[in-house]
Backbone as CSV, one residue per row, in Angstrom:
resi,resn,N_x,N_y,N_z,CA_x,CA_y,CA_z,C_x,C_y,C_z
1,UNK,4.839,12.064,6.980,5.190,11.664,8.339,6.711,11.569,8.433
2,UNK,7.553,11.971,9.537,8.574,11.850,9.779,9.306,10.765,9.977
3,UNK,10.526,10.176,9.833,10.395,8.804,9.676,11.174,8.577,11.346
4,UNK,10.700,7.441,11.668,11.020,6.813,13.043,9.954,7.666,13.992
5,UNK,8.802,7.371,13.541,8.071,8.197,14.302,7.051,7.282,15.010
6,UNK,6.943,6.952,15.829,5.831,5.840,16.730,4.379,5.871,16.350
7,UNK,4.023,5.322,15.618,2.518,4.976,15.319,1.797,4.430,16.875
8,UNK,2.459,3.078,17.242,1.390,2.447,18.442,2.154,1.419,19.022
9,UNK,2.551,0.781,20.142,2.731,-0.155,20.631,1.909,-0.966,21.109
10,UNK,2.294,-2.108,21.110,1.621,-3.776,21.609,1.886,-4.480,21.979
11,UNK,1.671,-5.548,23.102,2.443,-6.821,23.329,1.767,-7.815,22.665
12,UNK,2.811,-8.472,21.752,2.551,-9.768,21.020,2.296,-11.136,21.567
13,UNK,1.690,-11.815,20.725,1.105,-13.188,21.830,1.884,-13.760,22.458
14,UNK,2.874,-13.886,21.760,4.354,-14.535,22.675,4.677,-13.593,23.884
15,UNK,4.570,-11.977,24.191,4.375,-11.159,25.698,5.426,-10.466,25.497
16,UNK,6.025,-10.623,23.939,6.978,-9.512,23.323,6.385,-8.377,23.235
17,UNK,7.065,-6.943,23.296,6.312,-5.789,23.138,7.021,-5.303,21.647
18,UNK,5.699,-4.792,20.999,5.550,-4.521,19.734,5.906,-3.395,19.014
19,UNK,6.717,-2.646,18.774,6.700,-1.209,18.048,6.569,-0.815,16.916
20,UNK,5.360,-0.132,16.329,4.996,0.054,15.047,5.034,1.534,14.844
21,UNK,6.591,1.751,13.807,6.428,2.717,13.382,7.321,3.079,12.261
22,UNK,7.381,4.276,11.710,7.980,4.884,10.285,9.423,4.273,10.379
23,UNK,9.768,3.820,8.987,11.453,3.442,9.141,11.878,4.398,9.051
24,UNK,13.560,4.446,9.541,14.520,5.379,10.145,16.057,4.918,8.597
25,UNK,16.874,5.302,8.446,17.865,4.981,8.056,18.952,3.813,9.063
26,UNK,18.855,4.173,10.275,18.764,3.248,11.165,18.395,1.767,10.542
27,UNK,17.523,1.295,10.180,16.928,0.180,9.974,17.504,-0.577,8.446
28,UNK,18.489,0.152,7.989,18.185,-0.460,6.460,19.184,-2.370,6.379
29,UNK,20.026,-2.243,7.436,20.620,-3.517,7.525,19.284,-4.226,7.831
30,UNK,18.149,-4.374,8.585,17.253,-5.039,9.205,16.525,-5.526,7.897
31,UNK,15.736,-3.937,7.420,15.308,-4.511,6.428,15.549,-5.072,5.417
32,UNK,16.698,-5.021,4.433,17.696,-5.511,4.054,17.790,-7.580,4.387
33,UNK,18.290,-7.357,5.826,17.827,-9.180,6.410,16.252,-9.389,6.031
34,UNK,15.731,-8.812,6.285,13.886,-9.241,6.108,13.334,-9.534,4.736
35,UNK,13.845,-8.259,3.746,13.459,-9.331,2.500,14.431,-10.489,1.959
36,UNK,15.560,-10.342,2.595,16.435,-11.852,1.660,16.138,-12.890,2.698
37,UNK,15.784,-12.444,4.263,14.861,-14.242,4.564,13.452,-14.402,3.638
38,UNK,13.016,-13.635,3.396,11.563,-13.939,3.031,11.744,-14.416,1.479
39,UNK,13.110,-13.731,0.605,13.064,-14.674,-0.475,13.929,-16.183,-0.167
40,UNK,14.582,-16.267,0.857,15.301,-17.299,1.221,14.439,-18.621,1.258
41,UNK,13.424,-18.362,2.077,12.285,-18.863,2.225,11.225,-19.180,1.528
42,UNK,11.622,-18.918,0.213,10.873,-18.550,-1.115,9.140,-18.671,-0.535
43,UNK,9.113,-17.236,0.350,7.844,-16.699,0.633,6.448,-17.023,0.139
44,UNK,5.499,-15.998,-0.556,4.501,-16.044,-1.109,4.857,-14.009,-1.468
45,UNK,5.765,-13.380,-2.079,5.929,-12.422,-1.899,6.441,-12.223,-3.911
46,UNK,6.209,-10.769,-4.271,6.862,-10.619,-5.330,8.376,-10.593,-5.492
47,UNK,9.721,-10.151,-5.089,10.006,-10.440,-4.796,10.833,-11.597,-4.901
48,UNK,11.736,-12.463,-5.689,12.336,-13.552,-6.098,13.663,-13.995,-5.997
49,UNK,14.250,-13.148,-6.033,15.981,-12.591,-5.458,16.325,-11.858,-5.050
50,UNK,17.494,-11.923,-4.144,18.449,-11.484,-3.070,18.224,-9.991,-3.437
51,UNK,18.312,-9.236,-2.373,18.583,-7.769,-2.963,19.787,-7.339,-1.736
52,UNK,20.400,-6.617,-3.523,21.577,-6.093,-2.765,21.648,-5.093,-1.327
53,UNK,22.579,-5.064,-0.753,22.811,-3.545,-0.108,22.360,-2.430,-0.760
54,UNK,23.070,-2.421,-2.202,22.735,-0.986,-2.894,22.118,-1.295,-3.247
55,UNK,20.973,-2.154,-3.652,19.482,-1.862,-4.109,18.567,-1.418,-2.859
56,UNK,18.689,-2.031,-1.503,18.042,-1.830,0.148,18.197,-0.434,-0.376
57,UNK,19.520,0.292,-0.143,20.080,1.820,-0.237,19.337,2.552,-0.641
58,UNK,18.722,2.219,-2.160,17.791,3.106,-3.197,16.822,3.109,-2.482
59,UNK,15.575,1.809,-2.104,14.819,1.851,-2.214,14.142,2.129,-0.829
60,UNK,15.170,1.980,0.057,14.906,2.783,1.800,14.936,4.415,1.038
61,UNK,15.625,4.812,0.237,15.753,6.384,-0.131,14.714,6.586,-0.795
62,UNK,14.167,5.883,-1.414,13.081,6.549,-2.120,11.908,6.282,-1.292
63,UNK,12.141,4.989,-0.158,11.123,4.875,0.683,10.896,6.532,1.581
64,UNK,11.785,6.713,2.006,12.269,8.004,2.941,11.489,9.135,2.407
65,UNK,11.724,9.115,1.275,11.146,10.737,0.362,10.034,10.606,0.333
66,UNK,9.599,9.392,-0.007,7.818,8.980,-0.323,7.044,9.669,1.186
67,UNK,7.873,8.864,2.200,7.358,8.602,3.270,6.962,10.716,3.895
68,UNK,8.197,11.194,4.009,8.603,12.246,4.151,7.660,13.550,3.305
69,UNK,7.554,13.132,2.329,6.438,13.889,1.540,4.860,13.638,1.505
70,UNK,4.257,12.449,2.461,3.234,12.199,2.753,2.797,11.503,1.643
71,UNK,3.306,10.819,0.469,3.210,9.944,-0.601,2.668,8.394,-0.147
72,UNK,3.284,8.288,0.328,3.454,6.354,0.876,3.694,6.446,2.493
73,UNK,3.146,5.837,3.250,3.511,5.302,4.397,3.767,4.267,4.565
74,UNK,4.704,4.398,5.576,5.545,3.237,5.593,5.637,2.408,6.885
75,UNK,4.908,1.526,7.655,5.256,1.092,9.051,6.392,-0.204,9.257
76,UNK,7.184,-0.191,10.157,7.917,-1.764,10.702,7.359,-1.685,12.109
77,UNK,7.433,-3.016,11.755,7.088,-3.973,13.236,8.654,-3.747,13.965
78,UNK,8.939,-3.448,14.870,10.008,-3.840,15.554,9.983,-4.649,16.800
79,UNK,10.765,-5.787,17.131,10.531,-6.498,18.224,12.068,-6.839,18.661
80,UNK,12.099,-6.950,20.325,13.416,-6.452,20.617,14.717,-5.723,19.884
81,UNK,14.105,-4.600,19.485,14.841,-3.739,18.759,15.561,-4.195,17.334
82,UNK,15.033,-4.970,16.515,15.170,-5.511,15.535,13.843,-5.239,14.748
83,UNK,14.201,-4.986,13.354,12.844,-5.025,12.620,12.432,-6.253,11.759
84,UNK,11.091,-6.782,12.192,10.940,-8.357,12.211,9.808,-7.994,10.824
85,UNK,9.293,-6.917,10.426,8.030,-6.722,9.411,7.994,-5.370,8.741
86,UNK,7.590,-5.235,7.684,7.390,-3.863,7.045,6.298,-4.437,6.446
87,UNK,5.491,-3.070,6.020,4.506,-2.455,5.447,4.397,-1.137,4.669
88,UNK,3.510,-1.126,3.689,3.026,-0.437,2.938,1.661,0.067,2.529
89,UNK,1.832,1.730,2.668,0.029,1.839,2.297,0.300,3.002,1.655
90,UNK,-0.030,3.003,0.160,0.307,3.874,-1.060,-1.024,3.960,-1.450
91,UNK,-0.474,5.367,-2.284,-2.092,6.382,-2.863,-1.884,5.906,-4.246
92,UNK,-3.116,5.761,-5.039,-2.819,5.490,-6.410,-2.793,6.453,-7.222
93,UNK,-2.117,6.849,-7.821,-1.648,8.587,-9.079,-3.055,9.263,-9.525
94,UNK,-3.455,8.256,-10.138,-4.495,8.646,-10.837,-5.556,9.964,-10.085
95,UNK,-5.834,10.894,-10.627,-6.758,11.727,-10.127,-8.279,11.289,-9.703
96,UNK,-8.706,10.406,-10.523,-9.867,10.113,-10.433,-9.419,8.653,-9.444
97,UNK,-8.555,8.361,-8.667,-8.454,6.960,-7.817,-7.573,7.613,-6.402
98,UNK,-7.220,8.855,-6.443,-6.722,9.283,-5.238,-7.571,9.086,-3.925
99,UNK,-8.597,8.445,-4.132,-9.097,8.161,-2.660,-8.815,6.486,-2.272
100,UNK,-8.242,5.898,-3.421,-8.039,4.219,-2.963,-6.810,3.978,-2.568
101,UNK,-6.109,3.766,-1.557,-5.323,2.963,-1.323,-4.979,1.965,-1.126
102,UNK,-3.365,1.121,-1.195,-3.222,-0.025,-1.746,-1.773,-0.212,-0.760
103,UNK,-2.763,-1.566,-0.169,-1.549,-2.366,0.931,-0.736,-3.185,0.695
104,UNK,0.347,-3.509,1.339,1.244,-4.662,1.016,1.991,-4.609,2.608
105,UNK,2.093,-6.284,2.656,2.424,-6.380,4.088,3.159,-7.256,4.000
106,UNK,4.762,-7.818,4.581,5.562,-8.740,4.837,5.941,-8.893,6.123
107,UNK,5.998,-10.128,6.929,6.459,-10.366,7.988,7.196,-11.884,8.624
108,UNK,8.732,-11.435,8.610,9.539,-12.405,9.115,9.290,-13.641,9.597
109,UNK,10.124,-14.889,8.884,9.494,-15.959,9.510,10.030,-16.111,10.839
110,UNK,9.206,-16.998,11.732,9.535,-16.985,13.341,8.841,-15.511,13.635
111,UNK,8.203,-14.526,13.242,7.345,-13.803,14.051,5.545,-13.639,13.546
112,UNK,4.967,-14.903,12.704,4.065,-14.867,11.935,3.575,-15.700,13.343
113,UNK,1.774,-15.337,13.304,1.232,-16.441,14.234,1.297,-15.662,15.273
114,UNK,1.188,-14.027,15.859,1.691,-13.398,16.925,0.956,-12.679,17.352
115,UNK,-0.005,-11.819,16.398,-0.590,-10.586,15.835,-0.387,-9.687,15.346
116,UNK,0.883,-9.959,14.761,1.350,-8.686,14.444,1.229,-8.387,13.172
117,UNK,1.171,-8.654,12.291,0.540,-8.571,11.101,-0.817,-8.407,11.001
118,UNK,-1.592,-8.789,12.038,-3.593,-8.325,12.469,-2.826,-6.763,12.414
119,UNK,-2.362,-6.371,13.728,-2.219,-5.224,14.452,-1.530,-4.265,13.383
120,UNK,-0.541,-5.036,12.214,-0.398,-3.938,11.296,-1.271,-3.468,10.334
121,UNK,-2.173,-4.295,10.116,-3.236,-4.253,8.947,-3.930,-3.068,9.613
122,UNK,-4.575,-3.306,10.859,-5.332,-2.586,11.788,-4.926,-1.355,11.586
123,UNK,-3.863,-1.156,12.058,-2.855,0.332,12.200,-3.032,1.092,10.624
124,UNK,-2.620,0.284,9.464,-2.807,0.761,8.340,-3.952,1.612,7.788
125,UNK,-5.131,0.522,8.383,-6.760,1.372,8.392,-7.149,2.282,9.054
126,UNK,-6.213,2.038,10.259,-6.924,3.475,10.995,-6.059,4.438,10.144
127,UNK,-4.544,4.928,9.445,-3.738,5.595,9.458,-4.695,5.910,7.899
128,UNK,-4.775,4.878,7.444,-5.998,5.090,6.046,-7.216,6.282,6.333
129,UNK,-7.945,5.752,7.421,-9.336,6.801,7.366,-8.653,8.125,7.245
130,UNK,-7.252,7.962,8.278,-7.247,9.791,8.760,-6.658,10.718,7.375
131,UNK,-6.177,9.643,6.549,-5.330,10.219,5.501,-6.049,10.353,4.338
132,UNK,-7.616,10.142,4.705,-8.713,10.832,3.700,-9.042,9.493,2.749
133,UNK,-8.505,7.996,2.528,-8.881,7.440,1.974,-10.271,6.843,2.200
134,UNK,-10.928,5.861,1.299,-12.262,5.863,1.100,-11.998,4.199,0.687
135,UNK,-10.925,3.556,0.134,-11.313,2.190,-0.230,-9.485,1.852,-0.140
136,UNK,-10.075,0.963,0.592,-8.343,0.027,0.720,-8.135,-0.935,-0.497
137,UNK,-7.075,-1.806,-0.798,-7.016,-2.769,-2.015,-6.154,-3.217,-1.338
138,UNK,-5.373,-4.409,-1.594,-4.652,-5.558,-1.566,-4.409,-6.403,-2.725
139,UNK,-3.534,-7.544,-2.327,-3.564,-9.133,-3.583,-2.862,-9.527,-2.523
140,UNK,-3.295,-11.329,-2.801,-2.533,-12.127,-1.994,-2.360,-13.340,-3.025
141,UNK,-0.956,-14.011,-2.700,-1.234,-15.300,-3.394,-2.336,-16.269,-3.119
142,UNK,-3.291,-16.702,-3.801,-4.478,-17.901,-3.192,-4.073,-18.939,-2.529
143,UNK,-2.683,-19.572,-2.356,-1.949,-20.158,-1.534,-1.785,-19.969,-0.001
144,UNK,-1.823,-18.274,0.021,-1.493,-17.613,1.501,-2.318,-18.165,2.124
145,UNK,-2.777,-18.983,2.542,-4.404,-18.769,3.301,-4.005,-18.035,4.740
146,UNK,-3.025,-18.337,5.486,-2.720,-17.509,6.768,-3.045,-15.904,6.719
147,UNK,-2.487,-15.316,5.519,-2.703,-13.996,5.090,-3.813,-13.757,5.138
148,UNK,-4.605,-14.250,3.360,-6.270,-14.564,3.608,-7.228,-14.264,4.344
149,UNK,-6.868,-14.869,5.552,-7.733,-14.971,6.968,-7.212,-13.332,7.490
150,UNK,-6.253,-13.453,7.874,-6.026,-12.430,8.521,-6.909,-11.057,7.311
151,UNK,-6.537,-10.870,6.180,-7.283,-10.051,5.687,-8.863,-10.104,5.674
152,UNK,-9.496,-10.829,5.673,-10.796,-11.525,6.275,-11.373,-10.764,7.730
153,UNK,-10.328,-11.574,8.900,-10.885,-10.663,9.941,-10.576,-9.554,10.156
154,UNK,-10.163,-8.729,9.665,-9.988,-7.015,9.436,-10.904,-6.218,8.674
155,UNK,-11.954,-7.233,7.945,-12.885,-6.538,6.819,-12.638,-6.500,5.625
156,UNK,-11.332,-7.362,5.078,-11.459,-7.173,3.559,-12.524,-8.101,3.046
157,UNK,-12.860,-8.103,1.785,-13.760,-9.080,1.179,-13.250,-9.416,0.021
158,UNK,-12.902,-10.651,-0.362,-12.508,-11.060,-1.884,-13.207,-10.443,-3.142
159,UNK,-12.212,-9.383,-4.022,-13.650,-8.929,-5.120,-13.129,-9.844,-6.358
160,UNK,-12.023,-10.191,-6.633,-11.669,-10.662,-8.015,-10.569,-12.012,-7.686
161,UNK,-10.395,-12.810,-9.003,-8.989,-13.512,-8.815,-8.506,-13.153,-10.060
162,UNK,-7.681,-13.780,-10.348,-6.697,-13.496,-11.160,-6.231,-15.424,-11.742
163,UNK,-6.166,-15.951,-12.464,-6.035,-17.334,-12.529,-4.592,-17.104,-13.292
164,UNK,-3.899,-18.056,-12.327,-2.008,-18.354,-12.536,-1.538,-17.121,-12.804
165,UNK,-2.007,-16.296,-11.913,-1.186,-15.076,-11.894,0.566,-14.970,-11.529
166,UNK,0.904,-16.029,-11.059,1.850,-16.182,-10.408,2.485,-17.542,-10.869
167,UNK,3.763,-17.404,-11.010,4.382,-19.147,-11.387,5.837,-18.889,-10.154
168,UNK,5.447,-20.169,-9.885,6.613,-20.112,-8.361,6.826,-21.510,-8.444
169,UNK,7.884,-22.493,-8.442,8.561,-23.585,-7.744,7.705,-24.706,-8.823
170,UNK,7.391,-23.813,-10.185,7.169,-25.136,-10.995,5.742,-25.225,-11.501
171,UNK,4.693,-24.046,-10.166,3.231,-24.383,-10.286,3.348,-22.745,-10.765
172,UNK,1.457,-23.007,-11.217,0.750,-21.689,-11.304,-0.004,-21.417,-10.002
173,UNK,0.298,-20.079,-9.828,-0.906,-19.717,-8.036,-1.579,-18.629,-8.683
174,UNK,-2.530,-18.581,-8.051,-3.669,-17.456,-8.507,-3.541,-15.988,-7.714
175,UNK,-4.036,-14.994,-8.132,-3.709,-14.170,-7.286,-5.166,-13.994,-6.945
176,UNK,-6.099,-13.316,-5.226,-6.850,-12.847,-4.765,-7.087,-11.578,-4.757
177,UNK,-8.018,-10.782,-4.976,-7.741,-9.454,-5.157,-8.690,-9.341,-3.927
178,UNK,-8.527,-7.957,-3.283,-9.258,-7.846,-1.833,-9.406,-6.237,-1.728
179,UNK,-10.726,-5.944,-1.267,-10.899,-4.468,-1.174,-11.419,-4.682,0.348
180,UNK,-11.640,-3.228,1.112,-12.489,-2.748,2.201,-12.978,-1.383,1.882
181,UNK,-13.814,-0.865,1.801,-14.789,0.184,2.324,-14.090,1.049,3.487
182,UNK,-13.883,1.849,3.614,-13.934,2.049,4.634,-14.936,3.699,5.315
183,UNK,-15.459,3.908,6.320,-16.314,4.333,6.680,-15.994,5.676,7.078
């Protein structure tokens, strides 16, 4: 897919209108702000420190090529022309697993609670069926529960955990593992 290319628009619960689509080079200051609030915020995200400019640089470039070569797709949320969320929906290498794909979703604090993270999950699955996959995957921290849910009402189903998969702020968190079917 070409990048800056419009997947779907929406108005968000707040009566903001929503734009979900491929990042642009355009965007890399945005995204760039989006993961150092979300580690600022010490999130529920992998993820732990600041990333540079020139690390954003690389990894928007290798996002670009992925994206560009039909490897990885890539969606942002944009809301008043700012990008408030990114996403991810990657093929797994393996020959014998090229039909599963595997999500990952982040979204800015002050725009969680909106739908827009429903509406990206959503977008992901439909962009999933057409792109020939057969089984979605995920992980969430067992902490997320906001996430959780939201993966819940979209159709994932909890298949595994993972116990103290994760050490953050002193504790152990578990990780959730989450699949969907899809039809």
């Amino acid at each position: 897919m070409k990048p800056g290319t419009i997947i779907r628009t929406f108005t968000a619960q707040d009566g903001r209108r929503v734009v979900l689509r491929t990042p642009t080079w355009n965007d890399l200051d945005d995204l760039l702000s989006v993961i150092n609030s979300l580690v600022e915020e010490q999130a529920n995200i992998l993820v732990d420190e600041k990333v540079t400019r020139e690390g954003e640089v690389d990894w928007l470039s290798n996002a670009l090529a992925r994206l560009e070569k039909d490897e990885t797709l890539y969606v942002v949320a944009e809301v008043d022309g700012r990008v408030v969320g990114n996403s991810e929906l990657g093929r797994k290498t393996s020959s014998r697993e090229r039909h599963v794909g595997t999500i990952g979703i982040a979204i800015r604090d002050g725009f969680r609670e909106m739908g827009i993270g429903t509406e990206m999950i959503k977008t992901l699955i439909d962009q999933a069926k057409s792109m020939g996959f057969k089984v979605l995957t995920l992980s969430v921290f067992a902490n997320n529960e906001r996430a959780h849910h939201v993966y819940h009402k979209v159709g994932f189903v909890d298949t595994g955990r993972i116990p103290k998969k994760f050490f953050k702020e002193g504790k152990y968190i578990d990780e959730i593992q989450l699949a969907r079917v899809l039809e």
